[in-house]
FIMI-324659 format. One record per residue (C-alpha): residue in three letters; x, y, z. Coordinates in steps of 0.1 Angstrom, whole numbers. Example, Ala and Ser with C-alpha at 12.3 -4.5 7.8 and 13.67 -1.06 7.14 Angstrom:
2
 res     u     v     w
 ALA   123   -45    78
 SER   137   -11    71
***
This chain:
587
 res     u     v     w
 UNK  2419  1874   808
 UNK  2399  1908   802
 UNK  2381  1906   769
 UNK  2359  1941   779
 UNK  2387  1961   754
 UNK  2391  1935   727
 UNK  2371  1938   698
 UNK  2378  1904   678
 UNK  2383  1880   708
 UNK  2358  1895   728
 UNK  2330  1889   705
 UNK  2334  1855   700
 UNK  2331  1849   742
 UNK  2305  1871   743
 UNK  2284  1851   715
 UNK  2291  1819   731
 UNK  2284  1826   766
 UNK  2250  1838   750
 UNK  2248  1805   729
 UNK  2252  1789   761
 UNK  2227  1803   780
 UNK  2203  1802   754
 UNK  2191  1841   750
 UNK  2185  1859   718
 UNK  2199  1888   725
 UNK  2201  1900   689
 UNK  2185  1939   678
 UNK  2156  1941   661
 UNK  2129  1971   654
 UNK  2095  1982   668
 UNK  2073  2013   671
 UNK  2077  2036   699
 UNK  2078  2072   710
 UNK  2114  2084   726
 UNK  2101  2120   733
 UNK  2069  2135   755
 UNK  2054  2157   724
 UNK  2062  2129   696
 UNK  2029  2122   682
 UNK  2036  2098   655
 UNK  2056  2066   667
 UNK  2090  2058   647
 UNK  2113  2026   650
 UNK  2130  2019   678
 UNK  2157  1998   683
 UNK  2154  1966   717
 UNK  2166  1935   725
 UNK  2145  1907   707
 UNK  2151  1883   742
 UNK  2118  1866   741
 UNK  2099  1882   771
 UNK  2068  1880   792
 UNK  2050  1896   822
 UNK  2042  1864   837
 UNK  2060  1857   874
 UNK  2074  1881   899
 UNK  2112  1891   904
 UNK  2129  1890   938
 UNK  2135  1927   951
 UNK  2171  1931   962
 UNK  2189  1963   969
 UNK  2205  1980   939
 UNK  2219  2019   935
 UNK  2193  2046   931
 UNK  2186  2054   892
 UNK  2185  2094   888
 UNK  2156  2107   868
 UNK  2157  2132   841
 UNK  2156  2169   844
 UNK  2119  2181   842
 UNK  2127  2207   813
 UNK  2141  2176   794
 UNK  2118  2163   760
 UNK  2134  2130   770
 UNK  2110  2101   782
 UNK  2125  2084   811
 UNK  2126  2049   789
 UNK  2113  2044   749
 UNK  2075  2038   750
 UNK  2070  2017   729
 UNK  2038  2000   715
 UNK  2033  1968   718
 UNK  2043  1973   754
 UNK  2065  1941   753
 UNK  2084  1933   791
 UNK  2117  1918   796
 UNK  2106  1885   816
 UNK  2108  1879   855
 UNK  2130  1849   858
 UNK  2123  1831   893
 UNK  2158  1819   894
 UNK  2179  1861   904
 UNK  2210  1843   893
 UNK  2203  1839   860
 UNK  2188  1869   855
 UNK  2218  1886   865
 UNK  2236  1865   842
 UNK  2214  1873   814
 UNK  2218  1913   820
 UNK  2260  1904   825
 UNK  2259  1890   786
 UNK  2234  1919   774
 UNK  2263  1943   792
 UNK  2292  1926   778
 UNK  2274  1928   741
 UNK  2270  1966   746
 UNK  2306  1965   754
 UNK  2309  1947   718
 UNK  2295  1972   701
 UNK  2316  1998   715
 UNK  2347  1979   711
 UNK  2340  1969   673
 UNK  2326  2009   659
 UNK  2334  2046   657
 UNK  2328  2068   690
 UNK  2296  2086   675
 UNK  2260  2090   680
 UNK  2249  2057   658
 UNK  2269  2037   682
 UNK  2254  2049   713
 UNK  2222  2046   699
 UNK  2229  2008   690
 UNK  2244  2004   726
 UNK  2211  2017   744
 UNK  2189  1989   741
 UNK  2214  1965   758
 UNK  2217  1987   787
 UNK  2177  1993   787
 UNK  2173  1957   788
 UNK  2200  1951   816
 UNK  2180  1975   840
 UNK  2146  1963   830
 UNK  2149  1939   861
 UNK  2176  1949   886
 UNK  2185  1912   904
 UNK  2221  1922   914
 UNK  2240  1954   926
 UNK  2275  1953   906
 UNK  2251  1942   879
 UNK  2229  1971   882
 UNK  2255  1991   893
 UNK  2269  1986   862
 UNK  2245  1990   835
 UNK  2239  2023   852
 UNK  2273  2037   847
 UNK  2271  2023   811
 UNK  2238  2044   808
 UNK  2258  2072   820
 UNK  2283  2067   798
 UNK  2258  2073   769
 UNK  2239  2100   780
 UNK  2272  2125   787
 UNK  2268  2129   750
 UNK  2233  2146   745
 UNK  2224  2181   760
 UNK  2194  2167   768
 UNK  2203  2141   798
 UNK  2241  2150   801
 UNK  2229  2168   839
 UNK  2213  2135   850
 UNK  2243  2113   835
 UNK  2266  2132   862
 UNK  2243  2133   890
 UNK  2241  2095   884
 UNK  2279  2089   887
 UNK  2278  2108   919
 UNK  2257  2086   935
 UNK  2274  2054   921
 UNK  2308  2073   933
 UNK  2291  2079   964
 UNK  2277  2043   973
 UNK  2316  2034   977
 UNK  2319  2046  1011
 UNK  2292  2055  1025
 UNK  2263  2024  1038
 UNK  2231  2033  1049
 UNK  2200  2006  1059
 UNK  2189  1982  1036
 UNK  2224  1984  1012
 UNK  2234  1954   999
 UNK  2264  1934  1020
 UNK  2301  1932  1011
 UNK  2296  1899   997
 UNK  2266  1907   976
 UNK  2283  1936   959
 UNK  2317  1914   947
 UNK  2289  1885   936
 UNK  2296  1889   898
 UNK  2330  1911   901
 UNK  2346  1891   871
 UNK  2315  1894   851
 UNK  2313  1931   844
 UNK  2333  1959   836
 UNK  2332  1983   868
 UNK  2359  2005   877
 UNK  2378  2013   909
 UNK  2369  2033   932
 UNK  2396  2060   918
 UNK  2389  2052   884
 UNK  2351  2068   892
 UNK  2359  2096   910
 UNK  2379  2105   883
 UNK  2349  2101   855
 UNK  2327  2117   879
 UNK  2353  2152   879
 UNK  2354  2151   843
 UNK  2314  2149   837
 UNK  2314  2182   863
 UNK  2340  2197   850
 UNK  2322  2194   814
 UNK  2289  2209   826
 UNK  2309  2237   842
 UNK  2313  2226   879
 UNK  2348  2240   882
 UNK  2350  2238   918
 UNK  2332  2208   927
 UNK  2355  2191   899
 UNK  2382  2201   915
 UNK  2371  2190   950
 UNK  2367  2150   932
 UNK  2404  2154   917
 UNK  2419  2162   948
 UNK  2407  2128   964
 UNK  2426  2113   937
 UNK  2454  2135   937
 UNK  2453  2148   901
 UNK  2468  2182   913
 UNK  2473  2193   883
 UNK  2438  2192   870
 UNK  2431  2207   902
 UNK  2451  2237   893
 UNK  2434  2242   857
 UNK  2401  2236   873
 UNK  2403  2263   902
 UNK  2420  2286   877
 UNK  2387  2282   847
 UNK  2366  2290   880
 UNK  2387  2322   890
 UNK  2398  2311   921
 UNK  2436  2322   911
 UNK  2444  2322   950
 UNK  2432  2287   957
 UNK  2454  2272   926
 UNK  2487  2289   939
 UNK  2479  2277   973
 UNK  2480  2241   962
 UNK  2506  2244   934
 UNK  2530  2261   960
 UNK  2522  2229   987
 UNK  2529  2206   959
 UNK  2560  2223   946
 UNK  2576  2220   978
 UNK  2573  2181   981
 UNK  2582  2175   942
 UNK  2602  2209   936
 UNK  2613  2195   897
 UNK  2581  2184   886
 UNK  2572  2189   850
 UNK  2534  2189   852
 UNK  2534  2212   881
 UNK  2561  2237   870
 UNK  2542  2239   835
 UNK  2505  2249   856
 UNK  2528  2278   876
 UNK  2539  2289   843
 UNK  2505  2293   825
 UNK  2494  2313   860
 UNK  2525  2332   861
 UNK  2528  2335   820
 UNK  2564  2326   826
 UNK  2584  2308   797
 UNK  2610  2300   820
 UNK  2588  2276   841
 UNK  2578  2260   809
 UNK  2617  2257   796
 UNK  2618  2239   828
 UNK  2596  2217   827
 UNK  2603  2209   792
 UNK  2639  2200   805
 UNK  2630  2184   840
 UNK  2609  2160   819
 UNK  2638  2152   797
 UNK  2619  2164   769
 UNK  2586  2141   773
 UNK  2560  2167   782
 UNK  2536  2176   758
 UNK  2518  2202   782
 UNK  2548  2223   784
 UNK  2559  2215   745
 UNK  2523  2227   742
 UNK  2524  2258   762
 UNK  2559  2269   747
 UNK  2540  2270   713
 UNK  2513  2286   720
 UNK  2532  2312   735
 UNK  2553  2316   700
 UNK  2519  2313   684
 UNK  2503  2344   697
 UNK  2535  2364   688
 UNK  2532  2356   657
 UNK  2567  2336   657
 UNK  2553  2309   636
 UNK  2583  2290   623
 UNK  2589  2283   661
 UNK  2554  2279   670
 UNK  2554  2245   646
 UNK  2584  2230   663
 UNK  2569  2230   693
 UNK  2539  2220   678
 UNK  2556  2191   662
 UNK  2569  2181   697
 UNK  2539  2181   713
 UNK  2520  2160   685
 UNK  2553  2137   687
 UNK  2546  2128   721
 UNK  2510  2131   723
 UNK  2492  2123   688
 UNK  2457  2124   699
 UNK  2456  2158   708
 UNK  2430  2172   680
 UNK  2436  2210   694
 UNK  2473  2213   687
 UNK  2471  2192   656
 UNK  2443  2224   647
 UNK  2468  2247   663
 UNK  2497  2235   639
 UNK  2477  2236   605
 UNK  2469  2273   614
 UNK  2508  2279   617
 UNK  2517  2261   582
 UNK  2491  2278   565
 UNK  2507  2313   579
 UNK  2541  2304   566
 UNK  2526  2291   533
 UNK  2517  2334   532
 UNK  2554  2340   533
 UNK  2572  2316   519
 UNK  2574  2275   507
 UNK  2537  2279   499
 UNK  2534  2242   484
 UNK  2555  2225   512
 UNK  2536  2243   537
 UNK  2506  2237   525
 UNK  2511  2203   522
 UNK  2519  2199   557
 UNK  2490  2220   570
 UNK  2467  2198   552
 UNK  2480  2167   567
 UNK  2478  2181   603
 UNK  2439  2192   598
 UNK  2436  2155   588
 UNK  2448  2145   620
 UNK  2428  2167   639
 UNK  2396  2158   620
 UNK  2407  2121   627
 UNK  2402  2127   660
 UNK  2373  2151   663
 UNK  2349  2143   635
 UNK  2326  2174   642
 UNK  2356  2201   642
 UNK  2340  2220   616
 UNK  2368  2247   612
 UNK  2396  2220   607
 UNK  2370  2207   577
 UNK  2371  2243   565
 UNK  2407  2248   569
 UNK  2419  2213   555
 UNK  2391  2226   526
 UNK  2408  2259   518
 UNK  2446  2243   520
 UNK  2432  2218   494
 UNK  2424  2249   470
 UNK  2453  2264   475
 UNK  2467  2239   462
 UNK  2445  2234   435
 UNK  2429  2203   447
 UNK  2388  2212   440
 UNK  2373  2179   444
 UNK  2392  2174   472
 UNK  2380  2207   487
 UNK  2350  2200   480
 UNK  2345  2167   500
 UNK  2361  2183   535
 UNK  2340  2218   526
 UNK  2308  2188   523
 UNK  2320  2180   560
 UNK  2323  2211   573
 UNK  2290  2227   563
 UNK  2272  2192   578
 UNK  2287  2204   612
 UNK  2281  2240   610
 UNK  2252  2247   588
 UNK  2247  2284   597
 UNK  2283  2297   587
 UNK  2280  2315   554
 UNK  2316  2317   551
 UNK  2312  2279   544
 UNK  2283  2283   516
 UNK  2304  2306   502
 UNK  2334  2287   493
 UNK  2316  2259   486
 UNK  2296  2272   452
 UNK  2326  2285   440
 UNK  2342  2251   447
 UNK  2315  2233   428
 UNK  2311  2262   402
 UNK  2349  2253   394
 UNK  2340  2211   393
 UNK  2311  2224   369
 UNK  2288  2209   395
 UNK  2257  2234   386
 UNK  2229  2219   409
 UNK  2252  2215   439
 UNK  2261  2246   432
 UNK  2227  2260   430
 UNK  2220  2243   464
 UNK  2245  2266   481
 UNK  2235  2294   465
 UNK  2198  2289   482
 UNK  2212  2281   514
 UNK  2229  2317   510
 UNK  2203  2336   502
 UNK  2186  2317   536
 UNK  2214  2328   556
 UNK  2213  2366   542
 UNK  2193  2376   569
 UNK  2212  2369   594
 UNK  2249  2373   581
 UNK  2241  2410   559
 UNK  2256  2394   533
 UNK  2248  2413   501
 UNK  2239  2394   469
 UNK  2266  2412   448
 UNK  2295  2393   470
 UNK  2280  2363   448
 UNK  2275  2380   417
 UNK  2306  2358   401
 UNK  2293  2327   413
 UNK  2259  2330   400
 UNK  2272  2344   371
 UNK  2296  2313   360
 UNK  2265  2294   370
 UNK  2245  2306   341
 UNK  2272  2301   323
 UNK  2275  2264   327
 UNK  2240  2259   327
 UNK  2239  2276   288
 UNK  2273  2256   278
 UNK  2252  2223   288
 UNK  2220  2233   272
 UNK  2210  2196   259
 UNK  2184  2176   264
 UNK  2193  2151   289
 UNK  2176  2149   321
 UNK  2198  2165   340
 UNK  2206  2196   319
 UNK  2165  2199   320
 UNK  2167  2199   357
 UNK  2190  2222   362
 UNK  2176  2247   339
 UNK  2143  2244   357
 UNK  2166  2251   393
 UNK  2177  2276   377
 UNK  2148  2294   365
 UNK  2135  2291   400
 UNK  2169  2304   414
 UNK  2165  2339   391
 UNK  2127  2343   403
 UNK  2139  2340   444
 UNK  2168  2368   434
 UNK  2138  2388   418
 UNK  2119  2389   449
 UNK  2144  2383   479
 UNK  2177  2403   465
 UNK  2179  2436   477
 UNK  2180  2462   450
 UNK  2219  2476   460
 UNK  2235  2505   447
 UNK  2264  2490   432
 UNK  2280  2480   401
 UNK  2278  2440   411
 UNK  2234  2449   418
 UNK  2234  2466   384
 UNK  2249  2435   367
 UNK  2230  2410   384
 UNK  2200  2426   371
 UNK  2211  2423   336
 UNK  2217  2391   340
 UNK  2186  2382   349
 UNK  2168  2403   326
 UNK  2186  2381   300
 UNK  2165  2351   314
 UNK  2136  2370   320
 UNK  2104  2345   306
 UNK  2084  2372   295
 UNK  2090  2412   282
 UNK  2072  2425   314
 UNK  2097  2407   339
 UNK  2127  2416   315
 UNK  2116  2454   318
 UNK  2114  2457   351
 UNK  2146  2442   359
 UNK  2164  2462   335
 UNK  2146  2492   350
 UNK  2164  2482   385
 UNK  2200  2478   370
 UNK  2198  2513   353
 UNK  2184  2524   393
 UNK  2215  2506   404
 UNK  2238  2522   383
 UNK  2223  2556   387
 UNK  2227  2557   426
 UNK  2262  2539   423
 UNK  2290  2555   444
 UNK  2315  2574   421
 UNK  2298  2574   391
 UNK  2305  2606   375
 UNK  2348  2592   384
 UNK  2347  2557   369
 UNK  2346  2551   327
 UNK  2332  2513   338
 UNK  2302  2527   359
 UNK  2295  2547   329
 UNK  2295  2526   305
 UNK  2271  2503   321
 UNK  2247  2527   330
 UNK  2248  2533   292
 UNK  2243  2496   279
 UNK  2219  2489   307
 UNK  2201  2522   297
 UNK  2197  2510   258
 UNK  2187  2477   267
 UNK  2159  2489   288
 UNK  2148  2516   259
 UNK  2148  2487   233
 UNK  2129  2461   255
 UNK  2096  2489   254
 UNK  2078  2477   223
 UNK  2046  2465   238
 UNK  2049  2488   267
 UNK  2019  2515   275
 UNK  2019  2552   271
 UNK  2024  2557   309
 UNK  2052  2532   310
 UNK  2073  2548   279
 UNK  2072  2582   295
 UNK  2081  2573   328
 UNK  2113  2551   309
 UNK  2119  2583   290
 UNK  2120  2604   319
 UNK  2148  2578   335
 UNK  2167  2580   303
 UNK  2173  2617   304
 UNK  2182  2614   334
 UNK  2207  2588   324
 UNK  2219  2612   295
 UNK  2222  2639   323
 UNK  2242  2624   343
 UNK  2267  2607   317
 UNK  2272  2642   302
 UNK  2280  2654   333
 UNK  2306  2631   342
 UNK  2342  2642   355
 UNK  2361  2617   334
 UNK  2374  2614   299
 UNK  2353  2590   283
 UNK  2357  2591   245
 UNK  2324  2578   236
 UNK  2304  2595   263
 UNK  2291  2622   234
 UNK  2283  2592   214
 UNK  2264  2577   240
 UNK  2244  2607   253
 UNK  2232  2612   219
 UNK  2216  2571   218
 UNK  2202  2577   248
 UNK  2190  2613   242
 UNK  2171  2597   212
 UNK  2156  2567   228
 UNK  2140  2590   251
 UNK  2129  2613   218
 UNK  2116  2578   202
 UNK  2098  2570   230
 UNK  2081  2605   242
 UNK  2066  2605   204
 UNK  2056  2572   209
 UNK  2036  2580   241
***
């Protein structure tokens, strides 16, 4: 029976044959460096198999182990310490033994947790510990694909996890002196999980065809016959010529075949090809399902587009793409009509896709935006969490996620992403006004919970420090939302100074304002703005109230000059006019 896939039954064999042979193969933690420039060692994770350098291991031939790109940060193995060996056992047999149980509890681990970076780490130091003393080729053999396995994952070693599973492909056919025999190589078949000779090739195309080796991708698929990947692959490379050659020798053997009539139809862009392999396949292929709706897709037909969508999720439900693909269509029919019902479907199929692809930070943002839409915040919130973990530099993201915790009256969560904003500003030329509602509502909560508990002290004190990065870091626009902004925050001003020279910036802001003279809202800001600033100049100096005055005329010039009918503008001129008056005398 193979126990390699079972997660329940496979772990109790797996602990008894380790029982048996007395090992304590268990985890446990010790300093070490995993990196060339780490200075400061951090816990590692090995096997705690009591080891020691004592004795010397019989040499036998095993595979070649690749080594790591030079430009990688990667040490070849975790350094650690204490500089603690895996023993040399006299007797190769149990040795190989040994690293079988250490392989089969990596398998464990796999079979029993999610497909993530926190397994793989947990998996490493069983595979570390199964090539720390190579006594047996399938064993060795082995642990190196399992290594391989591991290391497609991380930029950092994902060119020497395919060059690896080359040369393990390779070793199948071709023997050169000093290889181990036949019967050496099938010594401890039944005691690992090793594919076929098929089954590699086939891993091996895939790991090329992920780093962008089109061609040579291709070349391993045609030794299995995987045409059809053939045909995608020598397409993605531009070799259009080469794919038609080999559909058109294939077509003429198997004339009705569905996977081969729906690659003709995505190089020809013919719908009929995919209607036909849609109905050659008796309706059971999700490529051309897929194809069909992607065509309606990008026509804009969307009520189609989801049907075919729903077929091809029907047959094939781990395809995290078209799950993405159908959520996008719901939410474009929830623009036109059914909004609720359309919603609601859109959000379950960005569920699905995020189900199956954890890190899809645009299905988080999508599933995010569907749940306020609906008027599901918290909700929102928890997916808009998710998607800003996996794409930290989209503003888009910070964004909608301060006004979703601005409407949970979440004030310091909110403040975080208002921070992470003004971080980002650089870079996306996002102006500060495009917030000016959030930051608003966030003083407003902050006032409404003015009480004495810690956490209303805290997040006055965030905020304070908030308003002083805006003083320094916002740009001074020449807009309405700049103009209010810098009321605002003359409002919180801690001292008269501070308050003055904000003020003084939203009456600047106003002033230069496109379409002042046309708008009665432009002019009655400029106005209040104006009178606050004039009544906020007790303990200014002589130089500073005649420079304020001369601003104010200006203010009063430009109000009476307006183009609109404003019936208080008169009224208004004449404040101003003698605030400037008022403060000229004063000077």
């Amino acid at each position: 029976r193979d126990l390699t896939s079972a997660s329940h039954a496979g772990r109790v064999r797996f602990r008894e044959a380790a029982n048996i042979a007395q090992l304590n193969l268990t985890l446990e933690g010790s300093m070490g460096k995993r990196t060339k420039f780490q200075v400061d060692s951090k816990p590692q994770l090995r096997v705690a198999e009591a080891t020691s350098s004592d004795g010397t291991t019989t040499k036998v031939p095993v595979p070649e182990s690749s080594e790591l790109n030079e430009d990688s940060v990667l040490l070849e193995d975790v350094a650690f310490d204490d500089q603690k060996r895996r023993a040399n056992v006299q007797d190769p047999r149990r040795a190989a033994l040994t690293s079988c149980v250490a392989l089969a509890l990596c398998l464990d681990v796999r079979n029993t947790n999610p497909d993530d970076g926190l397994t793989n780490d947990q998996m490493r130091p069983y595979v570390a510990f199964a090539l720390a003393s190579p006594v047996d080729w399938l064993v060795h053999s082995a642990a190196l694909l399992q290594r391989c396995r591991i290391e497609a994952h991380s930029v950092y070693s994902a060119d020497r996890a395919a060059l690896q599973l080359e040369v393990l492909a390779n070793q199948h056919v071709s023997q050169k002196p000093g290889d181990a025999s036949p019967q050496d190589r099938i010594a401890f078949a039944s005691t690992v999980d090793y594919p076929s000779r098929w089954e590699l090739d086939g891993e091996v195309a895939h790991a090329m065809a992920r780093l962008g080796a089109f061609v040579s991708a291709a070349e391993r698929f045609k030794k299995i016959h995987e045409w059809d990947l053939v045909i995608e692959l020598y397409a993605a490379a531009g070799r259009r010529e080469d794919a038609l050659e080999v559909l058109n020798r294939e077509l003429e053997q198997k004339p009705d075949h569905p996977r081969l009539l729906c690659a003709l139809g995505d190089l020809r862009d013919d719908a009929t090809l995919h209607e036909r392999a849609w109905t050659k396949s008796e309706c059971r292929d999700w490529r051309a399902a897929r194809s069909l709706a992607r065509r309606h897709m990008n026509k804009g037909r969307w009520s189609e587009a989801c049907a075919w969508y729903d077929e091809t999720v029907k047959i094939r439900p781990q395809a995290s793409q078209s799950w993405f693909d159908l959520g996008c269509c719901r939410m474009r029919l929830a623009d036109v009509s059914d909004e609720k019902a359309q919603l609601g479907k859109a959000a379950r199929a960005f569920s699905r896709c995020v189900q199956h692809e954890p890190d899809c930070g645009d299905a988080w943002a999508n599933l995010a935006a569907c749940r306020l839409r609906s008027g599901q915040a918290a909700m929102a919130k928890n997916a808009l969490d998710r998607a800003v973990a996996t794409r930290p530099e989209d503003w888009r993201l910070w964004e909608n996620l301060s006004r979703c915790c601005c409407m949970l009256r979440r004030t310091q969560e909110a403040m975080v992403a208002i921070n992470r904003l003004l971080d980002l500003s650089m870079v996306s030329k996002r102006p500060v006004g495009a917030i000016l509602d959030v930051i608003l509502r966030v003083m407003e909560l902050v006032d409404e919970e003015s009480d004495e508990s810690f956490n209303s002290q805290r997040a006055r004190e965030v905020l304070d420090e908030l308003c002083l990065r805006l003083d320094t870091e916002a740009p001074a626009g020449a807009d309405r939302a700049s103009a209010t902004l810098w009321s605002a925050l003359a409002e919180r001003a801690d001292d008269v100074i501070t308050c003055r020279v904000r003020r003084a910036k939203a009456v600047r802001a106003y002033l230069n304002a496109e379409g002042l003279e046309r708008e009665e809202k432009l002019l009655e800001g400029l106005s209040n703005a104006a009178l606050a600033l004039s009544q906020s100049m007790d303990a200014a100096t002589a130089k500073e109230r005649a420079s304020t005055a001369l601003l104010l005329r200006s203010v009063a010039a430009r109000v009476g000059a307006a183009s609109c009918e404003w019936a208080a503008r008169d009224e208004r001129v004449g404040a101003i006019t003698g605030a400037a008056d008022g403060l000229e005398a004063a000077a």
